[in-house]
C-alpha positions in Angstrom: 21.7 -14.4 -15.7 19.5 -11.6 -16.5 21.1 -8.0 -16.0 19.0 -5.0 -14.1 19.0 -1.5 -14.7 17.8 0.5 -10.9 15.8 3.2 -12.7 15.0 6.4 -9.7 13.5 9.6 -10.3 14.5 12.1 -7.7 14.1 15.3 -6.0 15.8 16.9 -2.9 16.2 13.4 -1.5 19.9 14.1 0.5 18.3 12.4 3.3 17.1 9.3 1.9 19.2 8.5 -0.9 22.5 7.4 0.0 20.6 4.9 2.4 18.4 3.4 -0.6 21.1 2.9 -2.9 23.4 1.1 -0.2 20.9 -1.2 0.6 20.9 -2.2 -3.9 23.4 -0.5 -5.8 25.9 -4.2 -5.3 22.9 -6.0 -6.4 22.0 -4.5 -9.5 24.3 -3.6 -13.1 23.4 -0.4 -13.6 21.9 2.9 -12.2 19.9 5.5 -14.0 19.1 8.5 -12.1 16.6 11.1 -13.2 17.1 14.5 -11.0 14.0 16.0 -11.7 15.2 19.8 -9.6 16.9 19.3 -6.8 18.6 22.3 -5.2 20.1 20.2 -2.1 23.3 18.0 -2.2 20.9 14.6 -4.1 22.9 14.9 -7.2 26.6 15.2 -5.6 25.5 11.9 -3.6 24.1 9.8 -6.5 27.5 11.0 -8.4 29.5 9.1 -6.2 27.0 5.8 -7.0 27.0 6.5 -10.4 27.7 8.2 -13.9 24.1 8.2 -15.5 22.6 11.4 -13.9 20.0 13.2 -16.0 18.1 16.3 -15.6 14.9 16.4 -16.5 12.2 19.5 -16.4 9.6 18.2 -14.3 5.9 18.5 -15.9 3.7 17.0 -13.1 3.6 13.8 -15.0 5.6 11.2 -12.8 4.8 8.6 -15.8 6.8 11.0 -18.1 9.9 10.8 -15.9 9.6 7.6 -15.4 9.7 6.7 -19.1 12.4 9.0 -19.2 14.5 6.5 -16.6 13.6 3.8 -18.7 14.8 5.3 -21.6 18.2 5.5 -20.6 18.6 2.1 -19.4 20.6 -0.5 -21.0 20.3 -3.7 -19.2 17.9 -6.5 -19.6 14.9 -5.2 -17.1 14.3 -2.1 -15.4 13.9 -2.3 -11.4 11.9 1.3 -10.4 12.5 2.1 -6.6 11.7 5.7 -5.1 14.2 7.4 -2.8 13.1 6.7 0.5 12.8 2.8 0.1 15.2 0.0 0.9 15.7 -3.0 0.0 16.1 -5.0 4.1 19.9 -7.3 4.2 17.1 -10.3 4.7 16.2 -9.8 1.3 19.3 -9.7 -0.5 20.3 -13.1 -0.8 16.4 -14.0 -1.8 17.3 -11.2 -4.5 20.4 -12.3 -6.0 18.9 -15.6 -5.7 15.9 -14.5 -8.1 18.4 -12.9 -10.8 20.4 -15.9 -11.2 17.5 -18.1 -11.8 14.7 -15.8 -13.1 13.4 -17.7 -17.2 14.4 -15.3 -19.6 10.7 -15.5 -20.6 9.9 -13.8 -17.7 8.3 -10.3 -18.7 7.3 -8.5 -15.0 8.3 -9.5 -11.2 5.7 -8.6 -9.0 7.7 -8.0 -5.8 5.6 -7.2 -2.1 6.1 -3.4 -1.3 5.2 -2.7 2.7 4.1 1.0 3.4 3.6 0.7 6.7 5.0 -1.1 9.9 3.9 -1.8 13.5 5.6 -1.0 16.5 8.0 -3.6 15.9 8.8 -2.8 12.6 6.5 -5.8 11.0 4.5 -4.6 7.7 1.2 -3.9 8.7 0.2 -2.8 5.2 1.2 -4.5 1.9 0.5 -4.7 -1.9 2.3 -5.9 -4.6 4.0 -4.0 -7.2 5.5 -4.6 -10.9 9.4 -4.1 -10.1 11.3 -5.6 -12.4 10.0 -4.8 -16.3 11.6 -6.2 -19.2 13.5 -3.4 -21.0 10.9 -2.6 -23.6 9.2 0.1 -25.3 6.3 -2.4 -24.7 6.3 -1.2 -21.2 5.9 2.1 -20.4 4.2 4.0 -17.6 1.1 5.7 -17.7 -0.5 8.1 -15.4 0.3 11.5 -14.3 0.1 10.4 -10.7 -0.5 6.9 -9.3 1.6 6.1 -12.3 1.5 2.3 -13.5 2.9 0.2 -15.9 -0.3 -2.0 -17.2 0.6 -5.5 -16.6 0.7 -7.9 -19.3 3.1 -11.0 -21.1 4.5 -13.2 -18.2 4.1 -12.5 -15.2 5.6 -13.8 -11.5 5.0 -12.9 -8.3 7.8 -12.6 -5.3 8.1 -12.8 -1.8 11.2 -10.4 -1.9 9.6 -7.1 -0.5 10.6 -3.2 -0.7 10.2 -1.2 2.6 9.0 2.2 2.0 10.9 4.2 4.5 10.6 7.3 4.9 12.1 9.9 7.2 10.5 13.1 6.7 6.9 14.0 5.3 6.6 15.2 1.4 4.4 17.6 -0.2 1.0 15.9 0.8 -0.4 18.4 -1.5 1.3 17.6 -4.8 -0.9 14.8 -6.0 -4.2 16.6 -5.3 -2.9 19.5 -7.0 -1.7 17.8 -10.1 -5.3 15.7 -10.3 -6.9 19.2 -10.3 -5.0 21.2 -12.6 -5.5 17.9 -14.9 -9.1 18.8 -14.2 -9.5 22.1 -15.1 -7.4 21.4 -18.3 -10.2 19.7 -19.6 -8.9 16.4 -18.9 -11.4 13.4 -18.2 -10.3 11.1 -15.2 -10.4 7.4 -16.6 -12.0 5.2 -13.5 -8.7 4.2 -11.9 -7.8 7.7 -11.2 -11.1 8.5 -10.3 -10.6 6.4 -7.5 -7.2 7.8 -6.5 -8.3 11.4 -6.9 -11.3 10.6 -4.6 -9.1 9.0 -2.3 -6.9 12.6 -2.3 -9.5 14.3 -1.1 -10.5 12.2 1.4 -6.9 12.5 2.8 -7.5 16.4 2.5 -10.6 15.8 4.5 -13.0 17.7 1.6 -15.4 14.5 2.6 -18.5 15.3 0.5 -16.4 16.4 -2.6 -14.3 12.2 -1.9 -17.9 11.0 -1.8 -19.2 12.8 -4.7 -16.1 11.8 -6.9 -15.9 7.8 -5.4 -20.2 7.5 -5.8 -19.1 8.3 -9.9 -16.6 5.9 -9.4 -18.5 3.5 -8.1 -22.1 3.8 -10.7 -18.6 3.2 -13.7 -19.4 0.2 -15.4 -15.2 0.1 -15.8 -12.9 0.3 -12.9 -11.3 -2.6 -10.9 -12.8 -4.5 -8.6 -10.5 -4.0 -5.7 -10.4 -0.1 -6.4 -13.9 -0.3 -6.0 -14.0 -2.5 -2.8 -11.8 0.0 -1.4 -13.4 2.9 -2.5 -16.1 1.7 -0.2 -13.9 1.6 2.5 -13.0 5.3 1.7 -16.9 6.5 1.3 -17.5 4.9 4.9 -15.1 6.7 6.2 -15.8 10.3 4.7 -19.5 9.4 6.0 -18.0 8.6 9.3 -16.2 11.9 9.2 -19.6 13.7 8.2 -21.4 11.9 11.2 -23.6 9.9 9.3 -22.4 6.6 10.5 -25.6 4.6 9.3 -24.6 5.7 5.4 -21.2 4.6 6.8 -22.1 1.2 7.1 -24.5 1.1 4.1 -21.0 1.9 1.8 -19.3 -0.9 4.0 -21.9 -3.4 3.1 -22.0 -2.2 -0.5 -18.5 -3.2 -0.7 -19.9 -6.9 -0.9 -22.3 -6.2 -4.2 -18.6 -6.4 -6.1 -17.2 -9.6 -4.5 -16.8 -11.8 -1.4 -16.3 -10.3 1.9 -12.6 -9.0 2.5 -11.1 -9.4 6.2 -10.3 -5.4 6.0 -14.1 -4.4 5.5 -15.5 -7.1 7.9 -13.0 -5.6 10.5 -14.5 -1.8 9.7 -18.3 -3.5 9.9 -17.6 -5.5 12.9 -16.0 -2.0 14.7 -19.8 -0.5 13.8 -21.6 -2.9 15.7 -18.9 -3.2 18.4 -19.4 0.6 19.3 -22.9 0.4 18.8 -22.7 -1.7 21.6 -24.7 -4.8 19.3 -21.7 -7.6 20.3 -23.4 -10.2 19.2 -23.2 -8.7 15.2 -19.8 -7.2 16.2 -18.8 -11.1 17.2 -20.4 -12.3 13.2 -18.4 -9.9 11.4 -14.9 -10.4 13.5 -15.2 -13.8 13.0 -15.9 -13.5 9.6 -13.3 -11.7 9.0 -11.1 -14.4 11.1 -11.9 -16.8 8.5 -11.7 -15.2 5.1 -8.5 -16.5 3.3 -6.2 -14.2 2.7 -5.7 -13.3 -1.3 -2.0 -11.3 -1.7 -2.2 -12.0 -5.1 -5.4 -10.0 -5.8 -3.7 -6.7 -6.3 -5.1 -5.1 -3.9 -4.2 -3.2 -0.4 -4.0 -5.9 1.9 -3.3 -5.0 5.8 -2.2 -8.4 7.4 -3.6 -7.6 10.6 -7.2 -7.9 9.7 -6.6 -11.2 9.1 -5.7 -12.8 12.6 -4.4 -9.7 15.4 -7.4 -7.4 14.7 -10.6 -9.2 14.7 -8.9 -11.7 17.7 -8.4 -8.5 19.9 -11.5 -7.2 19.0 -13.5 -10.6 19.8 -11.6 -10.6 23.3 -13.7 -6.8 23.7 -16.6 -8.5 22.5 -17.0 -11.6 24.7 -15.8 -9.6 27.3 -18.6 -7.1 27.0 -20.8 -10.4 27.0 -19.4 -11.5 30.6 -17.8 -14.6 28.4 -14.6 -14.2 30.4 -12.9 -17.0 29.8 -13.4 -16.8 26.0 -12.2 -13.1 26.2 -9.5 -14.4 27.6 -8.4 -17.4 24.9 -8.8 -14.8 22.3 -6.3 -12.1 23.6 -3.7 -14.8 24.1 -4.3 -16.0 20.2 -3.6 -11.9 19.7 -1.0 -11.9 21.6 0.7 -15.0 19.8 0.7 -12.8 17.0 2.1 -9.9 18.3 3.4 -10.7 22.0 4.8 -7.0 22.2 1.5 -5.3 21.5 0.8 -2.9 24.4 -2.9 -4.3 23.8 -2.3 -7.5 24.1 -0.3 -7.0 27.4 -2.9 -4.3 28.9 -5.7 -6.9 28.4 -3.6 -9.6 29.8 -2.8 -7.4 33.2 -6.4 -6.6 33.5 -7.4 -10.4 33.2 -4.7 -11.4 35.6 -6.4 -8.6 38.0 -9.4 -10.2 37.7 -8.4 -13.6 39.0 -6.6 -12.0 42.0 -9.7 -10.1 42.8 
């Protein structure tokens, strides 16, 4: 059975970090922690987890820190988890499970990481990650921010997932700051970051600078394709911000020039037509998006609910809008098998029922 070195990088986490290691510590061999500055009670906690507490002078570079964990471990792979995730109690026995099975010719796990949860705590937005790496100088991180560990050698993907938890807001300035002082450095953004520094602005709402940065992006002959599908998503979105919603939908429809249609982007074209009041187009693209397959394997940022909840609530709107009651009606209860606690489900389904009585 393979052995597994939990490899974290921390900062001021005396909130978080007791709870993440609970959930993993029993489950893995050994724990490296890398204290990067922390001036609250983060290293006295880990102490009680674990001997192998390093400082480290942090140098903006989450890569180099990262490598620095890795460095340090002595166990056949390296598991990478940040301080505010857990692993759920559903996923332990899948996870023990994994470990004594996994082929030692296995190079990388891809295991599902959810970001983001609904109102009942169901993921609502999911990728996958590399999370366990054979321990190898073969595999080291790259990227200041964003940081990534290029995947290559044998590769399989999980269903085990990591729930990014957290319980108070960071510095949502930090990455923006370090892509900028890479910038005036002198340092030349390869396309992947290009796409993550455009997408820090856009969270910083400095829309036509996002736009600007995405468009060079976008005209790269490099890049991958799902960074550039969702830079698309991003562009719309500054334009929508700008109030040019007909360059919004031009970006959303450009998304297509790089592959199929994706359920998320039919979703954001279908809400276009939907508030432009053209239903009948708003129907096309919901149902499109109703229809495309779902691909979790692609790498890229998939949010579940564009695949089924969304575009069935929003058809319910739309065929309401087109005095198609009773179709209104069969689509809310398909969204509301999906998600039979969804306050828009239930709202649509009293304001049927009031219909009837009327």
């Amino acid at each position: 059975m393979p052995t597994i070195s939990l490899c974290m990088i921390v900062k001021n986490e005396e909130i978080h970090i007791a709870r993440c290691l609970d959930s993993v510590a029993r489950l893995v061999d050994e724990i490296i922690i890398v204290d990067t500055g922390s001036t609250d009670q983060t290293v006295e906690i880990v102490s009680h987890y674990t001997t192998n507490v390093y400082s480290y002078p942090w140098k903006d570079d989450f890569s180099d820190a990262r490598n620095y964990s890795f460095s340090k471990a002595t166990m056949d792979y390296c598991m990478w988890m940040d301080a505010d995730d857990i692993l759920e109690e559903e996923e332990t026995d899948q996870f023990l499970k994994l470990k004594q099975t996994l082929s030692p010719e296995i190079d990388i796990v891809m295991m599902k990481y959810h970001t983001a949860f609904d109102e009942s705590g169901k993921p609502s937005f999911s990728y996958y990650r590399e999370r366990w790496i054979r321990n190898s100088t073969q595999y080291r991180w790259s990227g200041a921010v964003h940081e990534v560990i290029p995947p290559n050698g044998r590769i399989i993907y999980s269903d085990i997932a990591i729930s990014h938890k957290k319980m108070r807001e960071k510095d949502s300035d930090r990455n923006l700051n370090i892509y900028r002082k890479l910038i005036k450095d002198g340092k030349c953004l390869e396309p992947r970051h290009q796409y993550y520094y455009g997408r820090e602005l856009y969270y910083h709402k400095y829309y036509k600078e996002a736009v600007s940065v995405l468009e060079q992006f976008l005209l790269s002959e490099d890049g991958w394709i799902e960074n550039k599908i969702e830079a698309c998503s991003v562009c719309a979105r500054c334009y929508d911000e700008m109030g040019n919603d007909q360059a919004a939908l031009l970006m959303l429809l450009r998304s297509m020039s790089f592959d199929r249609p994706r359920a998320e982007l039919c979703c954001e074209i279908g809400k276009y037509f939907l508030e432009h009041g053209n239903y009948h187009n708003a129907v096309y693209w919901y149902e499109t998006a109703l229809n495309t397959p779902e691909n979790e394997y692609s790498g890229g940022f998939i949010l579940p609910d564009c695949y089924d909840y969304i575009p069935l609530l929003q058809l319910c709107v739309c065929y309401d809008k087109l005095g198609d009651r009773n179709k209104a009606e069969e689509y809310n209860e398909r969204a509301g098998a999906c998600k039979p606690y969804s306050q828009s489900y239930l709202y649509n389904k009293r304001y049927f029922d009031s219909l009837q009585k009327s």
